[in-house]
N, C-alpha and C positions, 0 to 999 in steps of 0.2 A: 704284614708279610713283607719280605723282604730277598728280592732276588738278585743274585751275582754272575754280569756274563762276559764271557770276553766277545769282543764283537770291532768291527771296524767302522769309525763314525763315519758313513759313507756321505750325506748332505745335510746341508740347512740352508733351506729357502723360507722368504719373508715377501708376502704380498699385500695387499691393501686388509686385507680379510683374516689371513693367520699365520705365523709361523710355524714350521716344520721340521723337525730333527728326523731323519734316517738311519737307523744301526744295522748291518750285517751282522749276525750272531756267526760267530766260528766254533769248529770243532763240536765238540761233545756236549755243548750246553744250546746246540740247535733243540737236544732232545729235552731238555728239561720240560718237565708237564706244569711248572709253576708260571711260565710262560702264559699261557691261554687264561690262569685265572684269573690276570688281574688285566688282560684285554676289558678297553671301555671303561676306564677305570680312571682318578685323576692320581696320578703318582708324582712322587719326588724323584727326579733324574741326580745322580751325581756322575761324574767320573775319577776314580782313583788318581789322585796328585794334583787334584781340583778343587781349594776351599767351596767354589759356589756351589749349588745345587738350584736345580730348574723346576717349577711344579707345572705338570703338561699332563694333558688327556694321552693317555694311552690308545691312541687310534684304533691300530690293527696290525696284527702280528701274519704276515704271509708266509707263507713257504712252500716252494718248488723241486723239484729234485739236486737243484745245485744252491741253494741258501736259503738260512728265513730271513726275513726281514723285520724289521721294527718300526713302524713309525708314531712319534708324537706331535700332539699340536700342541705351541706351548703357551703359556700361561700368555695372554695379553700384559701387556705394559709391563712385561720383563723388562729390567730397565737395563742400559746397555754395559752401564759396569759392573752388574751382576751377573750377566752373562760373558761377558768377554771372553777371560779365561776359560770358560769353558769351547767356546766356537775355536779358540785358537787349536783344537785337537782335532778338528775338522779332518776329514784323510789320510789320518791313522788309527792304529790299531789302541783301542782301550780295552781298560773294565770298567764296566757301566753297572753299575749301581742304579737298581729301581727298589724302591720303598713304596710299598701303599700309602698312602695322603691322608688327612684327617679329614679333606675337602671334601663334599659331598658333589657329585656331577653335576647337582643342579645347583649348587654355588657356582661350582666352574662355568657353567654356561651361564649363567646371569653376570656373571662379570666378564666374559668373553664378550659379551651382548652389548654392556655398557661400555669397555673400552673403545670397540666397533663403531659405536653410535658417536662419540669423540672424535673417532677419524677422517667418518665422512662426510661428505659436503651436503647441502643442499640449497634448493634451489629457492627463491621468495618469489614470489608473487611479482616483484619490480625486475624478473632477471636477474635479477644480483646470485651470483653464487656464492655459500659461504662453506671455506674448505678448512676454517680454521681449526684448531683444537683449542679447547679453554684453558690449556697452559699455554696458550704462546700468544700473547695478544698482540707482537709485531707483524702478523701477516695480515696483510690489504684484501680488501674487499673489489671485484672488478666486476662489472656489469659483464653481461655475454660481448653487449656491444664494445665497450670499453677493451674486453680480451680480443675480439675479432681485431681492431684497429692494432694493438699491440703488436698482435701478430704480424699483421699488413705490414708495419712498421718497421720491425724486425726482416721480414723477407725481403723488402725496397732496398733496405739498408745494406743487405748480405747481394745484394746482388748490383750495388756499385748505384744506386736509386738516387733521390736529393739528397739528401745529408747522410753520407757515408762517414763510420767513426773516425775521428783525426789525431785521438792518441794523444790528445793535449788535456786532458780530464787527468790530473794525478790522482784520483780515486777509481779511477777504472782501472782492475787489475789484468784484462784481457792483452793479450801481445799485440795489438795492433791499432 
C-alpha cells in the first residue's frame, strides 16, 4: 500500500532512545482513510525531490479540529548521509511519500532494541562506566571517581583556581 500527502515537515527530534519525524498533513488529504491503515505499522518515508528514503514505525496519526498530524520513529542507526537530504526539508512544505515496508514490527523492534543496547552505557561492578559504542573504540573508559575529579578540575580551572589554561598548548583549539 502506498499513500501520497502533501503535509508540512513540522520536526525532527533525536534523543538517546529514538528519533522522531513530524508531518502536518494539509488540505484534502487530512481526510484520506488510508491514513489510519497503515498507523503502527513500519513504513518507507520518502519525500518528493528526495533520492533517500527513511524506514520508521508509523507512530500515530492525531487529529484535532485544526490539523492531523503524523509522527514516526525512525529506523535506529539511520546513518546520517542517508538521511541528510532528507532533514534539510525540515520546515517546509512537502509530499511525503509513505510505502508499507516488507519489515515486520517485530523485526523493527528487535533492531530498535539492539541499536539502543549499543548506545547505552553501563555501569561494572569497579564503577567504571562504559558509554562506548562498539564502532568507536577511541572513547576512554572513566571511573565515577576518575569523572567526579575531572569535573572538580574543570570548575577550579573555570573559575581562575591553580592552574588556569595559559593558551600556550598549540593543540588546544579553545580561544583562551
Amino acid at each position: 500500500m502506498s499513500i501520497q500527502v502533501k503535509a508540512n515537515f513540522n520536526k525532527q527530534t533525536k534523543d538517546s532512545k529514538k528519533e522522531l519525524v513530524q508531518f502536518h498533513v494539509k488540505g484534502d488529504d487530512e481526510f484520506k482513510p488510508e491514513l489510519n491503515t497503515l498507523t503502527r505499522e513500519v513504513v518507507e518515508l520518502s519525500i518528493e525531490g528526495v533520492e533517500q528514503k527513511i524506514t520508521a514505525e508509523f507512530s500515530k496519526s492525531t487529529k484535532d479540529s485544526k490539523k492531523t498530524v503524523l509522527e514516526f520513529i525512525v529506523k535506529g542507526g539511520t546513518s546520517s548521509s542517508q538521511s541528510f537530504e532528507f532533514y534539510k526539508k525540515a520546515g517546509s512544505d512537502v509530499v511525503l511519500n509513505i510505502v508499507a515496508s516488507q519489515m515486520t514490527m517485530e523485526e523493527f523492534q528487535k533492531e530498535q532494541k539492539e541499536y539502543r543496547e549499543g548506545v547505552k552505557g553501563t555501569i561494572a561492578q569497579d564503577s567504571t562506566v562504559d558509554v562506548k559504542r562498539e564502532d568507536d573504540p577511541n572513547q576512554a573508559e572513566l571511573s565515577l571517581d576518575e569523572e567526579e575529579a575531572a569535573a572538580a578540575a574543570i570548575a577550579a580551572s573555570a573559575a581562575g583556581g591553580d592552574n588556569p589554561p595559559t593558551g600556550d598548548n598549540p593543540d588546544d583549539d579553545l580561544p583562551f
